[in-house]
N, C-alpha and C positions, 0 to 999 in steps of 0.2 A: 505286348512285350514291355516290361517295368526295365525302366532306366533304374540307374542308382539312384537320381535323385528322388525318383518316385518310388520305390523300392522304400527307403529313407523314411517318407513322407508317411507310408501306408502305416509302417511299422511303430511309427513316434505318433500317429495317430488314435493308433488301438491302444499305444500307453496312455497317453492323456485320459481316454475313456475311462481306461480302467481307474484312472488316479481318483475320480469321483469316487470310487468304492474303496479308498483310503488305503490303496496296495502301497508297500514301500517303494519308490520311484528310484530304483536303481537299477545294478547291473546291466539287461539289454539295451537299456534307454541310452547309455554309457557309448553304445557303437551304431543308435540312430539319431545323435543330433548335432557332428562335426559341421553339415553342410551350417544348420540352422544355426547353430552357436559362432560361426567367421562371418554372417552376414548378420545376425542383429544378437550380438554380443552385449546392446544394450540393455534387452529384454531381461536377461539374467541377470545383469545388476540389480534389477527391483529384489529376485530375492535373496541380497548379500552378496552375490557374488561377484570377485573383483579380479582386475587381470584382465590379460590380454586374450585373441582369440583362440581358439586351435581347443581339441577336448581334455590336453592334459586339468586343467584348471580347472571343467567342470568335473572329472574326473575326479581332482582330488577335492573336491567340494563336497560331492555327493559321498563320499567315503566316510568325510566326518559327520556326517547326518545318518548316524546309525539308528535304527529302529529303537523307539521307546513307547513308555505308554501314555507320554502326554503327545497330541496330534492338535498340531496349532493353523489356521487356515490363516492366508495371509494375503487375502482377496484375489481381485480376479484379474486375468491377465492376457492379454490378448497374445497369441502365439504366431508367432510371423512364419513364413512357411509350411506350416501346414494345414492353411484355408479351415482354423476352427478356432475357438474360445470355448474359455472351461476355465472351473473351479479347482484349484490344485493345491494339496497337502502335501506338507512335509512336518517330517520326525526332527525332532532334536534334544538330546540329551540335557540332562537335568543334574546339577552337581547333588552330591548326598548329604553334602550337609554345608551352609553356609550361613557365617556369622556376619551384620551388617555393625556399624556404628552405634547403634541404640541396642546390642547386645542381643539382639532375636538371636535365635539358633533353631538347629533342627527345623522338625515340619513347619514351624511357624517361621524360621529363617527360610525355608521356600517357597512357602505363601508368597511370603516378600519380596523374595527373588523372581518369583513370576510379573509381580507389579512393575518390579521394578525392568523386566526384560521385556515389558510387554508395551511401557512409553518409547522403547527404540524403534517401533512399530507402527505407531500412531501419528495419522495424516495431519499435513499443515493444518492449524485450526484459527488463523487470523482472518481478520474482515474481510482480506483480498479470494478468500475462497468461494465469496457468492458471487463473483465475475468472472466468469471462464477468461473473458476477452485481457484481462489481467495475465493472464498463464501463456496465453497467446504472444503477448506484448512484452513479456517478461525472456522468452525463446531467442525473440527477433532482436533484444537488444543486446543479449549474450552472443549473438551473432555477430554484431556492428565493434563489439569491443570497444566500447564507452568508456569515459574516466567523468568522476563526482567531481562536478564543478566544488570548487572551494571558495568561499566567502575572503577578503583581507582579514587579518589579523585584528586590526582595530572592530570591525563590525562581528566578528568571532565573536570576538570577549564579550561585545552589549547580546551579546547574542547567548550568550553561555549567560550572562546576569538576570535574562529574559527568562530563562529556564527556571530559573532557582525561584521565582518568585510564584507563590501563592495566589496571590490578586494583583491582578492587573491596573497599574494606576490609574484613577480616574480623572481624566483631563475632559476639558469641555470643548465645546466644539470652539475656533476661533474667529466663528463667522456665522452665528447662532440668528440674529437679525434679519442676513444677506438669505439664509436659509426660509429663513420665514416668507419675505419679502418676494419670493421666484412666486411667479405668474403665471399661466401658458396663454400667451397670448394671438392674438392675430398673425404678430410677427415673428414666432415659433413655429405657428403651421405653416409659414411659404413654403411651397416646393424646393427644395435643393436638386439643382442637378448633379447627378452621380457619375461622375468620369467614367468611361469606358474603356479607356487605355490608362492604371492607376500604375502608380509607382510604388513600389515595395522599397522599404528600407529595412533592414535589420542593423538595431541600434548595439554596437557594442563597445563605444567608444565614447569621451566624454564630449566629443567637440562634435561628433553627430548625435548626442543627445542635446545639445543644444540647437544645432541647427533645428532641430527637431522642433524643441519649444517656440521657434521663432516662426515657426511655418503655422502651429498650432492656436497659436495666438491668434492669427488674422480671420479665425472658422469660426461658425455660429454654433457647427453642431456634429459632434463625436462621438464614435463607439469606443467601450475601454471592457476591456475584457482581462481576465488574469490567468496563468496555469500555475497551481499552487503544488509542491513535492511533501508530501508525508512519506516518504519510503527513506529517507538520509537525512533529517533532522527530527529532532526529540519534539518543537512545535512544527504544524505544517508551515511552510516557507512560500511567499512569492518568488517563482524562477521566473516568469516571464511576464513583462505585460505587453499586450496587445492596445493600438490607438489606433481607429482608423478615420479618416475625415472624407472630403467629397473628392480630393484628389491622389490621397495616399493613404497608402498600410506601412506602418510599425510596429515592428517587434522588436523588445526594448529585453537585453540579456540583465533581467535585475539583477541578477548573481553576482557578476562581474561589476557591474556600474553602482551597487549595492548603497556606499555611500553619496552619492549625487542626484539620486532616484530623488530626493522630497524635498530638495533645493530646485532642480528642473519644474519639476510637476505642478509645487504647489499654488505656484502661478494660475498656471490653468484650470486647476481644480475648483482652486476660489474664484474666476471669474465669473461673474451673475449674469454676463451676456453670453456664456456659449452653455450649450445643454449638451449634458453627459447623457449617456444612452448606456444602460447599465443592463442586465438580466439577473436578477435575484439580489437578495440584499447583501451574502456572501463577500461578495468582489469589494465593497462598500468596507465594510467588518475589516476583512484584512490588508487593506491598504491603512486604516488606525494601527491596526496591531503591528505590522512590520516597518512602517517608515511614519507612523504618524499624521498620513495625510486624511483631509478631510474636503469635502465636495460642498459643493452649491450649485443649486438649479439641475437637481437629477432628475432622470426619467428613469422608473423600473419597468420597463417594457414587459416581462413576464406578473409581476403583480397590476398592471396594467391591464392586461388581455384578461387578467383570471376575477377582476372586479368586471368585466363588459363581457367575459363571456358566462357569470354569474358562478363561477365556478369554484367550491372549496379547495380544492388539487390544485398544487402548483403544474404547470405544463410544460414536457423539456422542450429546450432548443429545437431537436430533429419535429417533432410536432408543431411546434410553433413558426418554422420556417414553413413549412408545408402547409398551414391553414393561410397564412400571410403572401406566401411568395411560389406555393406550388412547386417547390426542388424538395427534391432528395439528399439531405445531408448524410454523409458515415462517419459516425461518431467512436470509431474503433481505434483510432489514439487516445483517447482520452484518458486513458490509463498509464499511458507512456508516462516514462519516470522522467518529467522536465527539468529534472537539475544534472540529468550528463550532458557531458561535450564530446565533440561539436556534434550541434544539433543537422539530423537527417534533412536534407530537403524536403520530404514531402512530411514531418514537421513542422518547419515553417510554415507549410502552404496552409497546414490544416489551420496551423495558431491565429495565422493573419483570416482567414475566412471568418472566424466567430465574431469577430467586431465589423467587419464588413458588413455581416448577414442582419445585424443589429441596425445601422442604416438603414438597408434595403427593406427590412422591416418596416421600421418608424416610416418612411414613407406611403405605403401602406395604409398605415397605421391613422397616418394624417387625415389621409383621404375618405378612408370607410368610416372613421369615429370623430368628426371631427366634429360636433353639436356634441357628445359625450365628454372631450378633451376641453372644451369652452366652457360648459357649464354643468357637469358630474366628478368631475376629476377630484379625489377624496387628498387636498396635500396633506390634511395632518398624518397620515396613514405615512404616506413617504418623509414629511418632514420628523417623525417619532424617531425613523429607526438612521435617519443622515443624523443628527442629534446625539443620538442614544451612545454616552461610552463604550468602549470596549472591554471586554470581561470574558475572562475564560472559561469555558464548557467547566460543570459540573464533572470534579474527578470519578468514578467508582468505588465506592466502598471494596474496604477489603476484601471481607464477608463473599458478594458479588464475583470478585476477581478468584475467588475460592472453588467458588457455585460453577463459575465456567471453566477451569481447571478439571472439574470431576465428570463434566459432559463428554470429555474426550475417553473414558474408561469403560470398557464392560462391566455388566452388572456384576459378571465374579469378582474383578476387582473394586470396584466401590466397597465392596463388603472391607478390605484391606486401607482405604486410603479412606480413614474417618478424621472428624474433625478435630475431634477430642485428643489425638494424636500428632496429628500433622500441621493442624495449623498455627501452630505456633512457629515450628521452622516456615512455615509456607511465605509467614507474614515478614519473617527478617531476609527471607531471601529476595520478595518481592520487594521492601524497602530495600535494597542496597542494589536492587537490580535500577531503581528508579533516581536515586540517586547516581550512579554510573553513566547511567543515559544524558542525565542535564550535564554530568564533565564534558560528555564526551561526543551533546546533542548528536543524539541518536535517538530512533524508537528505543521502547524498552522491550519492543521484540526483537530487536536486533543485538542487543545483548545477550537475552538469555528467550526464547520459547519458552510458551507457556510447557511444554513435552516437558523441556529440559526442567524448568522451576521442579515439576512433579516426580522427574527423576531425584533431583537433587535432594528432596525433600524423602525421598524413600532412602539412600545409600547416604547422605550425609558423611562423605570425603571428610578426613581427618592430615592430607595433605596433597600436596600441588598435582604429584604425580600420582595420586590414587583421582584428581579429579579429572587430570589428564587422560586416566583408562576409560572414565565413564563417559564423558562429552568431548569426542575428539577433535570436536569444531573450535576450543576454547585452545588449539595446539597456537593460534596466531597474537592469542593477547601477551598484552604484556607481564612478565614473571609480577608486578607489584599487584594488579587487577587479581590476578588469581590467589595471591596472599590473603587479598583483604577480603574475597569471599572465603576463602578455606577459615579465615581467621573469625567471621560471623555464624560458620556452622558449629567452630570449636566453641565458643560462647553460649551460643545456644545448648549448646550438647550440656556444660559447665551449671548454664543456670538450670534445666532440668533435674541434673543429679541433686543440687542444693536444695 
């Protein structure tokens, strides 16, 4: 005997079926999917549709999706309540005739218009897509309702002047000698004993980041570890660092303390009696770039393992604790966005363990390689890159930034978005989206998606509120921002006619 809801279920069932054979997906479907549409309401947002529960809404959705002859798939969708998955089409009408900016009309103005309806469709395309555990991380933080830690005003501005600059100045190291001169000696491999009961500080204050310095000073030998944020600033940013010694773990909010981070530190960094325990040369790099500071007497414990265990590959962390110390690390924050506040507890715990595990390592480390650490240990290799200025990653060519722009289109539209056409506006949009980002240090995908560049570059808005219909995510900037792009397409539009 069928209940309603399985009644419902049987009947929404054989429509999906049927929908792989591209039947119009209305009418009955209309009075089998109330249950499924008040319980995952979100489903149906994927395709456009907005509002609240209940069928009116899909109702009048499905109405304006009248049967036509263009039949567009718009991937695959998992369907909650009725224990199946399937591929499902829909119809939607096509205007008769449509004029864009650059004057297309007719068939060729809906060529156009297909391109250009067809980037409101088109899946995130930034680096964070090859990490699921990113998407993951990204969920749980929209959950906790975090605020973007902010930098003072004074460290902004060196911050916004950092942006603007091409090359990176080149400063030498201020203890180039001290560098040279680090040893590893007898008195470097003693055993340390590791506390058992360690104390945790989280430094957010200026008078416990001193205290800090004062406790660090009297230790041979430290782990420093960093969580660096590219997801809210235009260059990536140190948010946190980690120090841990034989009796404590710190984590230091650089955000906050921003200014006093390389007056604290550089004490320690330059002492030639206590040895830095580092993992990659990274950590190294952007402690120059963001506060200026510089090390003496490092150990790279991962380029360290990967010369003794004769290996070209560098080796992560979760491996390298595991050949050294036999635990299972879970490295599933490490995506987390380290410049919201306040930070989660188990945050913290994750932050302080990496400099931790760095200790418990090198001990390790001491014992099994200790005839390789006395007489194979390569320093000019580690003293090259403690040395070596700082200097920013080689930008992308245009060109390049163009190339991966067209990956995200179907073959039928590539044929539409050529180079010879488009790249011109491609190139002023992308120059003034990059410029935006250093005001207002941010990614430059956080301005504008690469989607958006490629919309904007098809419909070429000739003002505020025709850019406002196109990209509704731009409804939050400021009325001057959107000026001065509407005012770079009217230019461009200007120098073509000439």
């Amino acid at each position: 005997m069928f209940t309603s809801t399985s009644l419902y279920r049987s009947v929404f069932h054989s429509l999906i079926s049927q929908s792989k054979k591209r039947f119009p997906f209305r009418g009955v479907a209309v009075a089998a999917v109330p249950i499924v549409w008040r319980r995952r309401r979100h489903c149906w947002r994927r395709f456009g549709v907005e509002g609240g529960g209940g069928g009116g809404s899909f109702t009048s959705w499905c109405s304006s999706h009248s049967t036509s002859t263009s039949v567009r798939k718009i991937g695959r969708s998992r369907w909650w309540g009725c224990g199946c998955e399937s591929q499902v089409s829909f119809h939607q009408q096509q205007p008769s005739n449509c004029q864009l900016s650059d004057g297309t009309e007719g068939e060729e103005g809906l060529r156009v218009f297909e391109l250009s309806s067809e980037t409101d469709k088109m899946a995130p395309s930034n680096k964070r897509k090859k990490d699921a555990r990113y998407f993951q991380t990204r969920a749980h933080v929209k959950k906790l309702n975090l605020d973007v830690a902010q930098l003072d005003p004074e460290s902004l501005a060196k911050r916004i002047e950092l942006n603007h600059l091409d090359e990176f100045p080149a400063i030498d190291h201020p203890a180039g000698d001290a560098v040279s001169a680090f040893k590893i000696t007898e008195d470097v491999l003693k055993p340390v004993e590791l506390a058992k009961e360690r104390e945790f500080w989280y430094v957010d204050e200026e008078s416990k980041l001193e205290d800090m310095r004062k406790i660090l000073t009297s230790k041979t030998v430290i782990g420093v570890d960093v969580e660096v944020d590219s997801e809210y600033s235009y260059i990536p940013i140190i948010t946190l660092i980690q120090i841990s010694c034989d009796t404590h773990d710190f984590v230091i909010d650089a955000t906050k303390l921003f200014p006093f981070i390389t007056e604290s530190l550089q004490s320690i960094f330059l002492d030639n009696s206590i040895v830095k325990l580092v993992f990659g040369q990274n950590d190294v790099r952007e402690f120059k770039r963001d506060f200026s500071l510089y090390f003496v007497g490092v150990i790279d414990v991962q380029l360290l393992h990967q010369w003794i265990a004769c290996d070209r590959n560098s080796t992560g962390l979760e491996k390298f604790v595991k050949i050294y110390l036999d635990k299972e690390i879970n490295k599933k924050h490490q995506e987390f966005h380290f410049k919201l506040r306040p930070l989660p507890e188990y945050i913290l715990e994750y932050a302080k363990n990496d400099s931790r595990l760095l200790l418990e390592c090198w001990e390790v480390m001491k014992e099994r390689h200790r005839e390789y650490l006395l007489s194979q240990y390569n320093y000019k290799a580690i003293n090259d890159f403690v040395l070596k200025p700082f200097c920013f990653p080689s930008s992308k060519p245009i060109e390049k930034e163009f190339e991966k722009a067209l990956r995200h289109l179907t073959k039928e539209k590539l044929v539409l978005f050529t180079k010879e056409r488009y790249f011109n506006v491609f190139k002023k949009i992308m120059g003034w989206r990059k410029r935006s980002a250093r005001i207002r240090d941010l990614p430059p995908d956080k301005i504008l998606s690469q989607e958006q560049v490629v919309r904007l570059c098809v419909v070429q808005p000739k003002s505020v509120d025709m850019l406002d219909s196109i990209i509704s995510a731009l409804a939050e900037w400021k009325p001057e921002w959107k000026e001065s792009l509407v005012q770079v397409l009217i230019d461009n539009a200007r120098v073509n006619k000439e």
